[in-house]
N, C-alpha and C positions, 0 to 999 in steps of 0.2 A: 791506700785502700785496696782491698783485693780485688773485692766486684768491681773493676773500673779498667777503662781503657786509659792511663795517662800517658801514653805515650806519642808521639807522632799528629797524623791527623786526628785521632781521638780527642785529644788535650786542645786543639787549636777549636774543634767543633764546640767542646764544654764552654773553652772562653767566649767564643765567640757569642753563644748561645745566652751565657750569662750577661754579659754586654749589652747585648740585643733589649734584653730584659731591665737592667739597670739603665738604659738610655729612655724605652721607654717610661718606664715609671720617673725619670728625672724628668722628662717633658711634660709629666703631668703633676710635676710642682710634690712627688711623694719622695719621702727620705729613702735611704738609702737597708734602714731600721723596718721603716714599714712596707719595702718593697720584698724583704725578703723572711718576714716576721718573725715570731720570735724562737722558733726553733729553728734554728742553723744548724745543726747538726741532721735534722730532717730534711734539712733543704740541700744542703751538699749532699745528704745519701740519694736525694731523686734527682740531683742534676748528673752526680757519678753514675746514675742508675743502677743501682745496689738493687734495688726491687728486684727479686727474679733475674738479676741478671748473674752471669757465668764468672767462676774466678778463674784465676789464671792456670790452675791445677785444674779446672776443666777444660779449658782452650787446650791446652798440652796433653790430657789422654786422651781427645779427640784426634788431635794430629797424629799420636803414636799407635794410635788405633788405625786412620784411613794408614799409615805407613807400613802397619804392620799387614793389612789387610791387599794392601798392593804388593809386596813381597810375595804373600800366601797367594795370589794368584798368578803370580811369576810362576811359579813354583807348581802348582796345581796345572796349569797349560801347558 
């Protein structure tokens, strides 16, 4: 997925978060079907936080931006 952080801490935060979630709903006796219902693909897009969140070609012309932007004030001083 693009919108998503899967890498590093990102991915340990999604598990962990998902877990959290499936332990509770297993203590209160609900499957595993009805904890997460029946759109799974809507439900990975909100735990990835796809909603509004940034892809990866935005995290990178941000960074190429503050870098270009720290350059041009090198340069400008």
């Amino acid at each position: 997925m693009e919108h998503s952080d899967f890498t590093g801490r990102g991915l340990t935060l999604i598990v962990d978060g998902v877990l959290g979630l499936l332990e509770t709903k297993a203590a209160d006796w609900q499957s595993v079907a009805e904890a997460l219902g029946d759109d799974i693909p809507g439900f990975c897009a909100a735990v990835a936080g796809e909603d509004g969140a940034k892809d990866y070609r935005d995290r990178w012309r941000e960074q190429l931006n503050r870098t270009v932007a720290r350059k041009r004030s090198r340069l400008d001083g």
